[in-house]
C-alpha positions in Angstrom: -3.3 8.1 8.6 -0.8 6.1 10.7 0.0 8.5 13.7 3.7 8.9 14.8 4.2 9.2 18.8 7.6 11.1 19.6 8.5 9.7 23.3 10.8 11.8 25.2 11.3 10.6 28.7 14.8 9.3 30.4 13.2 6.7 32.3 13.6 3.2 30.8 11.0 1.2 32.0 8.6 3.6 32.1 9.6 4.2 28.1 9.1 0.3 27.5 5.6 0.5 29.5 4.5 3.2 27.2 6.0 2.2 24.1 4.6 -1.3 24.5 1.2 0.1 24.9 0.9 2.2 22.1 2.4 0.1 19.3 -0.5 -2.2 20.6 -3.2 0.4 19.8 -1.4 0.6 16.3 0.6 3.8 16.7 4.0 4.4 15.3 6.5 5.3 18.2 10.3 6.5 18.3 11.8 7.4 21.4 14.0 10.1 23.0 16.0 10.7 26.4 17.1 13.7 25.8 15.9 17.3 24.1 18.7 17.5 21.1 17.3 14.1 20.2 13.6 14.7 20.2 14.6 17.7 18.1 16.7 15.9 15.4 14.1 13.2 15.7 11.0 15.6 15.1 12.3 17.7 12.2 11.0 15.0 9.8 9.2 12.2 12.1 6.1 13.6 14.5 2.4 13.5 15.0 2.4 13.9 18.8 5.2 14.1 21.4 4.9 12.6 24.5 7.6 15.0 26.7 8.9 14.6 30.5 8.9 18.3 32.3 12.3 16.9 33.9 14.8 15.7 30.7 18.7 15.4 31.1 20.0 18.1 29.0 17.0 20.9 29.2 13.2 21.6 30.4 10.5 19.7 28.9 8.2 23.1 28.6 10.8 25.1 26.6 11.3 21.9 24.2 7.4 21.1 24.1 7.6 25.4 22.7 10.2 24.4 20.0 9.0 21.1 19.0 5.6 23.0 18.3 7.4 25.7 16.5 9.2 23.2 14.1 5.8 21.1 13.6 3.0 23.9 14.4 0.4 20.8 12.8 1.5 18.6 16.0 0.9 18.0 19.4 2.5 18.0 22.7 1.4 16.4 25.6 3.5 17.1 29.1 4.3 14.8 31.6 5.4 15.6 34.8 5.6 14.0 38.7 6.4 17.6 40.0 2.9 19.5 39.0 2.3 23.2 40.2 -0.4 26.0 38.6 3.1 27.9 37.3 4.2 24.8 35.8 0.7 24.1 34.4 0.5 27.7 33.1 3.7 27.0 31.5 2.5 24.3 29.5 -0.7 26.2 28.2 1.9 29.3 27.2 4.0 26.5 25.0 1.0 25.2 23.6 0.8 22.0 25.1 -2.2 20.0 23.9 -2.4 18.3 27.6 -0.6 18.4 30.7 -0.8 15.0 32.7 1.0 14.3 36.4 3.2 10.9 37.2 1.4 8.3 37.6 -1.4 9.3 36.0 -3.8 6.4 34.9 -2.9 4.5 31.5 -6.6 5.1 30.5 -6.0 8.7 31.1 -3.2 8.9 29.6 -4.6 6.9 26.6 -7.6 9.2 26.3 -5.4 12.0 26.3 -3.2 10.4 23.2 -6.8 9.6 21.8 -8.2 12.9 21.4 -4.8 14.3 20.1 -5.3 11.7 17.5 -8.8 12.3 16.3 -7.5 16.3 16.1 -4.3 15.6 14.2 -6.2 13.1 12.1 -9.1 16.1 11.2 -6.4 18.8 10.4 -4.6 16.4 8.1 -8.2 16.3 6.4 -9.0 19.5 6.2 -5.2 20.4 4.3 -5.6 17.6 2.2 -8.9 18.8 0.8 -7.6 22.7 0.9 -4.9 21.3 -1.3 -7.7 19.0 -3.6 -9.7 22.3 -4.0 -6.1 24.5 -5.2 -5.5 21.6 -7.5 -9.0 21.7 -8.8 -9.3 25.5 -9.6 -6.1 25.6 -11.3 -6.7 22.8 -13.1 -9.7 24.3 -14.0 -8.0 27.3 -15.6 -5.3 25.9 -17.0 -7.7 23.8 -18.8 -9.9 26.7 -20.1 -6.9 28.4 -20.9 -5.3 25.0 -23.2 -8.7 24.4 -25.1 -8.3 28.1 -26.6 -4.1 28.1 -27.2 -4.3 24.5 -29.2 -7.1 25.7 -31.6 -4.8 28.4 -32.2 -1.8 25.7 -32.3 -3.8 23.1 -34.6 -4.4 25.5 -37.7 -0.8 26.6 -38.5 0.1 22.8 -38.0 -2.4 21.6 -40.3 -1.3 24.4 -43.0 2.5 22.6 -42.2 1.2 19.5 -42.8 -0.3 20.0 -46.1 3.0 21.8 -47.9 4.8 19.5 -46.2 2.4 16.8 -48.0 3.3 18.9 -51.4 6.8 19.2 -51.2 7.1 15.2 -50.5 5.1 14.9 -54.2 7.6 17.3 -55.7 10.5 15.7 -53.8 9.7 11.8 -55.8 9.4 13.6 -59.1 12.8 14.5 -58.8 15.8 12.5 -60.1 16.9 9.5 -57.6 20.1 10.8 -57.1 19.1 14.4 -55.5 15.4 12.6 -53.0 18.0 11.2 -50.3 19.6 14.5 -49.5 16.3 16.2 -49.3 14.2 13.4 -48.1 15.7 13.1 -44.7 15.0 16.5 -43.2 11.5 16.0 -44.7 11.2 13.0 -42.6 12.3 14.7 -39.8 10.2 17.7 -39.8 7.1 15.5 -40.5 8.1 12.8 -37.1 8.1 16.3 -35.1 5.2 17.9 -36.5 3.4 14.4 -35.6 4.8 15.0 -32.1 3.1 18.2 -31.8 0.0 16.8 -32.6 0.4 14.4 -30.2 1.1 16.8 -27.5 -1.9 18.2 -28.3 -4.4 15.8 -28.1 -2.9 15.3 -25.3 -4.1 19.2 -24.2 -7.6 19.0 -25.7 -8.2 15.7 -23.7 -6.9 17.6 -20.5 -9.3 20.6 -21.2 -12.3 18.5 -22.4 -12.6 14.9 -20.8 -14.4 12.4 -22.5 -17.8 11.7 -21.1 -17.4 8.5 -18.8 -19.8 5.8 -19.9 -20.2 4.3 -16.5 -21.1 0.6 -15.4 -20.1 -1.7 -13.1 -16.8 -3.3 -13.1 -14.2 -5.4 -11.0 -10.8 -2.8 -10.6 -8.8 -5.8 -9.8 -9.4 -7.1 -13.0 -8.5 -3.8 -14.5 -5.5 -3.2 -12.9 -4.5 -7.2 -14.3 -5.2 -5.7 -17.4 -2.0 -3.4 -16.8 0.1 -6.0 -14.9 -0.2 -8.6 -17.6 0.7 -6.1 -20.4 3.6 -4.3 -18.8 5.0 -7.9 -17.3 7.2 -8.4 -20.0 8.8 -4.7 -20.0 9.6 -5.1 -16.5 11.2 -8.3 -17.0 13.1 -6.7 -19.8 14.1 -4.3 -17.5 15.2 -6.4 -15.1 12.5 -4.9 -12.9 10.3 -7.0 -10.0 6.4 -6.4 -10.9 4.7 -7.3 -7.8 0.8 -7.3 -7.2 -1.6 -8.4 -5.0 -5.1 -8.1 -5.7 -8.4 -7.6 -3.8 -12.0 -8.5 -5.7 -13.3 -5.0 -5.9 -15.9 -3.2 -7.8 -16.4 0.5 -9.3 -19.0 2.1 -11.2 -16.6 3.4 -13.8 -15.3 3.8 -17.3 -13.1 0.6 -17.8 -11.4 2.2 -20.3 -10.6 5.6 -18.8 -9.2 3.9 -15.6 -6.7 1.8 -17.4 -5.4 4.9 -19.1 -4.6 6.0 -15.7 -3.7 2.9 -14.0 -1.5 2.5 -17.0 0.0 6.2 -16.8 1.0 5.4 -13.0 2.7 1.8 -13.6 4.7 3.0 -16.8 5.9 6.4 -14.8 6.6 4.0 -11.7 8.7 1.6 -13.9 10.6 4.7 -15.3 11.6 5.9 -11.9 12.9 2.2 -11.0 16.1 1.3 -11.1 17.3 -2.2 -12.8 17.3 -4.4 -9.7 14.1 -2.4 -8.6 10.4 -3.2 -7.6 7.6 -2.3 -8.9 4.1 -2.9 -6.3 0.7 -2.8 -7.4 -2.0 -3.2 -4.8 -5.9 -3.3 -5.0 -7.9 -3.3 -1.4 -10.6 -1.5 0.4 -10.9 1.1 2.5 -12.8 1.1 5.8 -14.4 4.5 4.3 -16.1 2.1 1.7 -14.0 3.1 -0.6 -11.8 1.1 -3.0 -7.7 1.6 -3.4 -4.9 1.2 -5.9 -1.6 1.4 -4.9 1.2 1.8 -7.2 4.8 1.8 -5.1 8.4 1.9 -6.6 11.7 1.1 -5.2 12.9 4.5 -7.3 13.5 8.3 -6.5 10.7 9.4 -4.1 9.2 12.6 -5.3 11.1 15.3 -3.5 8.4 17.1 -0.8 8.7 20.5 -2.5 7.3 18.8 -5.9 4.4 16.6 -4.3 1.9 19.9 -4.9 3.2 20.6 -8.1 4.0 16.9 -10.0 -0.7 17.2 -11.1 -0.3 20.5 -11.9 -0.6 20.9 -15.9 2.8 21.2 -18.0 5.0 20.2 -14.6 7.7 17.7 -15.6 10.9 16.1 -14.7 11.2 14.0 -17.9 13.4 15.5 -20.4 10.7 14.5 -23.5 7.7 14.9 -20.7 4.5 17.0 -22.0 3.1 17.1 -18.4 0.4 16.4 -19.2 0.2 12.3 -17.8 -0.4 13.0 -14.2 -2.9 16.2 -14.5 -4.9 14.1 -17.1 -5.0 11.0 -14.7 -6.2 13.3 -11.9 -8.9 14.9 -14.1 -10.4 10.9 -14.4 -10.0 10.1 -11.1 -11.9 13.4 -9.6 -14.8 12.7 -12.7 -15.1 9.7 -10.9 -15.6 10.9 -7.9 -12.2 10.2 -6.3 -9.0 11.6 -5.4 -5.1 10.6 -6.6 -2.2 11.6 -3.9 1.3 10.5 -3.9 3.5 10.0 -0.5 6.4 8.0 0.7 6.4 4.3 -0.7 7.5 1.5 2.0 9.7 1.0 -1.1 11.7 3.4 -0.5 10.7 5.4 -4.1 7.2 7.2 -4.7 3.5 5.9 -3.6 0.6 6.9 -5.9 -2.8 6.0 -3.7 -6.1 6.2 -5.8 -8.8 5.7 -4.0 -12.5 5.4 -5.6 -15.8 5.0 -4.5 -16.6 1.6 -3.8 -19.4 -0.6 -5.1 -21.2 -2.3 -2.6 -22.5 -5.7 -3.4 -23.7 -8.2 -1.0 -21.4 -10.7 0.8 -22.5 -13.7 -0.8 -21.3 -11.8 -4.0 -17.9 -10.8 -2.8 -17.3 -13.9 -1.4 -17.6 -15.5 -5.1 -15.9 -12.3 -6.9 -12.8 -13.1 -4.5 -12.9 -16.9 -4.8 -12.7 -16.3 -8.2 -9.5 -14.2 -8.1 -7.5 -16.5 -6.2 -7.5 -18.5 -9.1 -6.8 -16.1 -11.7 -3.8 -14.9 -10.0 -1.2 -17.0 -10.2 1.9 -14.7 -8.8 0.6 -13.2 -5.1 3.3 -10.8 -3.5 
């Protein structure tokens, strides 16, 4: 999680001082001089605010109050050069994280940013895997609920399928002149009966996964797999197919994680413009795990749908079962990982996979990444 600092203070070089300091330390910063721009600022962009007590156009403790109102998940940290115990009692009542007096120490003030960080960082953790658990339970029962409908489903369709079957027979022993007229609706019925089956083998393979036969394999070479098959759609599509791939190894089922890798790419490429980009990115983790990234240059999923878009039977495609994403999140969570999707750099949608990772010695992954610099011919 890259964490976003908020900087309200009107003093220039103080701002540049800080600001300089932080990006170092890898955060993201935007600054603010006065209150109705840290507001407008912090309605969609902020982590932690740094705030002045003193500001132009208001008082630093009544906009720490309404900053934490509008982001309750964020904190504030006060700085002032006029400290008292009413001020200081001020800050605890608006929920300031810290409260720090001008010129306090940079390593003071840095711990003070520090600890915010590790806190934001944990309650981002713990609502992600609140959300990962929801997900999980109705999955669950959605999928219990499926296995039952399309037995139900499957036995009227066969019994479809079979007068259909009759009626073509009947339909050729008639005279030449009177098959066309009748022929064409009997082709139509049998392309959407088809279809239904379809859509439900989709449902019984959402309520009953395959067992994953498991072994070791390199996900980069996987995911080339997908790139190398989908190359010339893109290009027909007048779509950029970037990737950029990292020698990586999963125990997993080869098989099962191209489905999904190949779900993700063919939904990105849908969502992309002609002129677009398409990214695909393998890498690890510093949490040994291992990561695929699938960014597009399209519509990014608006924040009201990124709950809903794994939930079973949730589509925005006008032909879409709904049943693409749920099904790729049901292999990714048998494999012991987890599937989210945020803001791409693209400016579209981000799908993140991350897996465990296998770990193999260096001299290994030295050789397994040797070896992909010369298989991939097209870096980003």
């Amino acid at each position: 999680m890259n964490v976003r600092i908020l900087l309200v203070e009107d003093n220039p070089s103080l701002v540049n001082n800080l600001k300089g300091i932080l990006h170092e330390l890898g955060y993201s910063v935007r600054c603010a001089d006065t209150c109705l721009e840290a507001l407008k600022i912090s309605k969609e962009w902020m982590d932690i605010a740094l705030v002045d007590l003193m500001l132009p156009d208001g008082d630093g403790t009544a906009l720490a109050r309404e900053l934490k109102q509008q982001n309750p998940h964020a904190e504030i940290i006060l700085l002032t050069g006029f400290a008292s115990i009413e001020s200081a009692a001020q800050a605890v009542r608006a929920g300031a994280w810290a409260y720090l007096v001008k010129p306090c120490a940079t390593q003071e003030l840095l711990s003070a940013v520090e600890t915010a960080s590790r806190h934001v960082r944990a309650q981002e953790e713990k609502r992600q895997l609140a959300k990962r658990a929801q997900t999980a339970e109705k999955l669950a029962a959605v999928g219990t609920l499926t296995a039952g409908l399309s037995h139900e489903i499957r036995n009227p369709l066969n019994g479809a399928a079979l007068q259909l079957a009759v009626l073509e027979r009947r339909i050729q022993k008639l005279p030449k002149g009177k098959r066309a007229a009748l022929h064409e609706p009997l082709l139509l019925v049998k392309d959407e009966i088809r279809r239904l089956e379809r859509i439900l083998d989709g449902f019984m393979q959402f309520a009953r996964p395959n067992n994953l036969e498991k072994q070791p394999l390199r996900l980069d070479k996987v995911v080339g797999r997908v790139i190398a098959l989908l190359q010339p759609e893109a290009q027909k599509r007048n779509i950029a197919l970037e990737f950029s791939c990292v020698a990586i190894s999963v125990l997993g089922d080869e098989d099962q994680l191209y489905q999904v890798f190949m779900n993700l790419t063919l939904n990105a490429l849908d969502a992309t413009p002609q002129g677009g980009t398409v990214r695909l990115l393998t890498m690890p983790s510093e949490e040994n795990l291992a990561i695929v990234s699938i960014d597009d240059s399209g519509a990014s999923v608006p924040p009201n749908e990124e709950d809903r878009i794994f939930e079973p039977f949730f589509t925005t495609k006008a032909q879409g079962s709904g049943l693409g994403l749920p099904i790729s999140h049901a292999i990714v969570t048998q494999h012991g990982g987890h599937i989210q999707v945020r803001a791409s750099s693209l400016g579209g949608a981000c799908f993140f996979v991350s897996l465990p990772k296998l770990q193999l010695d260096n001299s290994k992954l030295q050789l397994e990444n040797s070896k992909l610099q010369l298989e991939h011919s097209k870096p980003l």
